[in-house]
C-alpha positions as CSV (number, residue, x, y, z in Angstrom):
1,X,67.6,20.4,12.1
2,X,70.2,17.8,11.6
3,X,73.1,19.0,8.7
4,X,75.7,16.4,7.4
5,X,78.6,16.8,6.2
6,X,79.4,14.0,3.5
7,X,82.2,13.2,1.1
8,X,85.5,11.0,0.9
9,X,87.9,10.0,3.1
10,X,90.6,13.6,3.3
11,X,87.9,15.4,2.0
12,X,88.3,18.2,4.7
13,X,84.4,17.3,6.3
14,X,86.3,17.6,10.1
15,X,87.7,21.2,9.1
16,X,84.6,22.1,7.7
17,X,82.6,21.3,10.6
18,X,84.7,22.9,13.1
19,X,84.2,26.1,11.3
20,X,80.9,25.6,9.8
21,X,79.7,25.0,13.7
22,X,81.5,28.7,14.7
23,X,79.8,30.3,12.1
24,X,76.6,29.1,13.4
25,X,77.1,29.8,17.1
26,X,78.2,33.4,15.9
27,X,74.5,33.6,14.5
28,X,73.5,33.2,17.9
29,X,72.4,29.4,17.5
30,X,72.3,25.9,19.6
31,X,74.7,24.1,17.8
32,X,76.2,20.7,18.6
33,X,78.4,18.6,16.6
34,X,79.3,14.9,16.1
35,X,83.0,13.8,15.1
36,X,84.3,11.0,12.7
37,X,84.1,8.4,14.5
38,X,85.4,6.0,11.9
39,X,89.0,6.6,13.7
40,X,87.3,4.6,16.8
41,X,86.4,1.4,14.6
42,X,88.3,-1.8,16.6
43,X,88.2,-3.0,12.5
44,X,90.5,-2.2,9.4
45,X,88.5,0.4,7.6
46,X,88.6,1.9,3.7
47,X,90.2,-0.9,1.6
48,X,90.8,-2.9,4.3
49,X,87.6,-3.0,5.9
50,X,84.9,-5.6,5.5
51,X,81.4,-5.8,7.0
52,X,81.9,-5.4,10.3
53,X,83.7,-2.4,10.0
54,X,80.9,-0.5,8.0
55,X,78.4,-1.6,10.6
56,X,80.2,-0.6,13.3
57,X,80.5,2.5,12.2
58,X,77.0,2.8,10.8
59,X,75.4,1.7,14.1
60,X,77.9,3.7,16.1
61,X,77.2,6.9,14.4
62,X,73.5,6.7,14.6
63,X,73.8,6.0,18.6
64,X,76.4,9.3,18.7
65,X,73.8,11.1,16.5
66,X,70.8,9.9,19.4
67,X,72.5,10.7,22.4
68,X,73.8,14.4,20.9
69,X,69.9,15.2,19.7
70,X,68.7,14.6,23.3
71,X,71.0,17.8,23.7
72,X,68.1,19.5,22.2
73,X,70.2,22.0,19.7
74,X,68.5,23.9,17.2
75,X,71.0,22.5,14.7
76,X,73.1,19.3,15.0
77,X,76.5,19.4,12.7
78,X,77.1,15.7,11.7
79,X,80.9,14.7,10.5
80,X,79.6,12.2,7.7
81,X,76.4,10.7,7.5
82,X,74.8,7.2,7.2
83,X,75.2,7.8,3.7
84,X,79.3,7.8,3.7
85,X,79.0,4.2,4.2
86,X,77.2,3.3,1.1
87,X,80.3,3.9,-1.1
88,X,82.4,2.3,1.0
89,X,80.9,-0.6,1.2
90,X,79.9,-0.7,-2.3
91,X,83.5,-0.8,-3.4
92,X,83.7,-3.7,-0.5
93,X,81.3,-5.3,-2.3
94,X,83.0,-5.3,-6.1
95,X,86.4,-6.2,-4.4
96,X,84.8,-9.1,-2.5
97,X,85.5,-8.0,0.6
98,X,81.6,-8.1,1.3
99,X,78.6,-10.5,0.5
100,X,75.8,-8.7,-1.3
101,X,73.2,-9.7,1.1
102,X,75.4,-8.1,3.6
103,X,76.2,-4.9,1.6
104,X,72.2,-4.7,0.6
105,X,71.3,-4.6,4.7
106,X,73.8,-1.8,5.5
107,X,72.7,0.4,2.2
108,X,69.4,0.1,3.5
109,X,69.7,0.9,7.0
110,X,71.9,3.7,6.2
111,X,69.3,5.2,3.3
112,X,66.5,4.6,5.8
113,X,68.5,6.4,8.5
114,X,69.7,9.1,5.8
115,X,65.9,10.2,6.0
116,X,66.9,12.0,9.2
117,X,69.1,14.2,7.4
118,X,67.6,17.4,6.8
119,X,70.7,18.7,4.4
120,X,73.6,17.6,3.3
121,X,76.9,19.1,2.4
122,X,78.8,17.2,0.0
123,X,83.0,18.3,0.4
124,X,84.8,17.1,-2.5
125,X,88.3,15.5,-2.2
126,X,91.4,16.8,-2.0
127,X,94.3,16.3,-2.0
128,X,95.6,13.4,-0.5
129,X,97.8,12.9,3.0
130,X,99.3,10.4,5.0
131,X,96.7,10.8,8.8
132,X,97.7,7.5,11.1
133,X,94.4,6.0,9.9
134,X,93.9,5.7,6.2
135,X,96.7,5.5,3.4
136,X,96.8,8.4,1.7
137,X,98.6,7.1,-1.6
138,X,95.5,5.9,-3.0
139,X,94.2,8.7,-5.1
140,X,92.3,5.5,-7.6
141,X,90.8,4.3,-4.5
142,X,89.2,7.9,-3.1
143,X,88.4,8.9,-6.9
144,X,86.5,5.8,-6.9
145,X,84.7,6.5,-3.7
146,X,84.3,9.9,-4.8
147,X,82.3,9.1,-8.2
148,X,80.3,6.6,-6.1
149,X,78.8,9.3,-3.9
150,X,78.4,11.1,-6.7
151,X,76.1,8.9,-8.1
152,X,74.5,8.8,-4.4
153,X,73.7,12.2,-3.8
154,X,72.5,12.7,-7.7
155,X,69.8,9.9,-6.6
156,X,68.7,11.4,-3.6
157,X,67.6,14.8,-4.8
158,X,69.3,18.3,-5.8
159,X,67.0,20.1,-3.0
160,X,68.8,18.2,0.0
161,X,72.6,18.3,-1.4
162,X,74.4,21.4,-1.0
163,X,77.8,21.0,-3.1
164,X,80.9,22.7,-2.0
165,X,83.4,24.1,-4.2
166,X,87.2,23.7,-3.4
167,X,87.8,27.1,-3.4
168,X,87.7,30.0,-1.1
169,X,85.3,30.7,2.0
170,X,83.1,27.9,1.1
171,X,81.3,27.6,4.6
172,X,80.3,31.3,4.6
173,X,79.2,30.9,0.9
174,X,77.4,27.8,1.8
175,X,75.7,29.7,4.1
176,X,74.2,32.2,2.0
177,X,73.4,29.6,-0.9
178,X,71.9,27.7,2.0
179,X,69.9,31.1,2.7
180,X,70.9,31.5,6.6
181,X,73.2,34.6,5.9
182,X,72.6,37.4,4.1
């Protein structure tokens, strides 16, 4: 079983794994998880970024996603998804920072690859904070972002998307809406 966890930019998805996978290994599971690797791109991301920068991390993370399933676990915790690149490079496209042809070859790799996903976990945004990689002053760019994988996960089904409230013990109450703890 492969679980993502998707949203914006400071959306908490790293935090969330890291407890979502203990919670998991306390039920006694094979769990292995992938991190963000977006902080490894060699090429300006979020505003900044441009085509090369949402394949590399597109092809990047499906190669980390490969190598960690030939670990065999019974469930692999994924920081983002193929899917977190579509909004991205969506708004890379409307600011011209991306052809369409271009933007139309990474959207369908990454919704072709998305098919691997057997849930996904959408974290909504909070509040914004300065982390070395992104600038966190922004809050009309990750709103933007935001509403586009909105419109993302609404198209892809209510019966893969788990949505995540900002409030309380979210990853334990995920679980049980998810219907792994009782």
């Amino acid at each position: 079983m492969k679980i993502a966890f998707v949203g914006t930019h400071c959306s908490g998805k790293s935090s969330r794994v890291r407890e979502f996978t203990k919670v998991l290994r306390a039920l006694g599971l094979s769990i292995e998880s992938t991190s963000d690797i977006e902080r490894d791109c060699p090429y300006p991301i979020s505003q900044e970024g441009n085509f090369d920068s949402q394949k590399w991390i597109l092809e990047n993370l499906m190669k980390l996603e490969t190598l960690t399933l030939k670990k065999k676990p019974d469930i692999l915790v994924c920081d983002r998804s193929s899917y977190d690149t579509i909004p991205y490079s969506a708004w890379l496209y409307d600011h011209s920072r991306m052809f369409l042809n271009d933007y139309l070859k990474l959207k369908d790799d990454a919704m072709e690859w998305g098919k691997t996903y057997d849930t996904l976990i959408y974290c909504p945004s909070l509040p914004l904070r300065e982390d070395n990689i992104r600038d966190g002053a922004d809050v009309i760019y990750q709103r933007d972002i935001a509403r586009r994988f909105e419109i993302l996960l609404k198209s892809l089904g209510s019966n893969r998307v788990l949505y995540l409230s900002d409030e309380g013990n979210e990853v334990r109450s995920g679980l049980e809406r998810y219907g792994e703890v009782g």
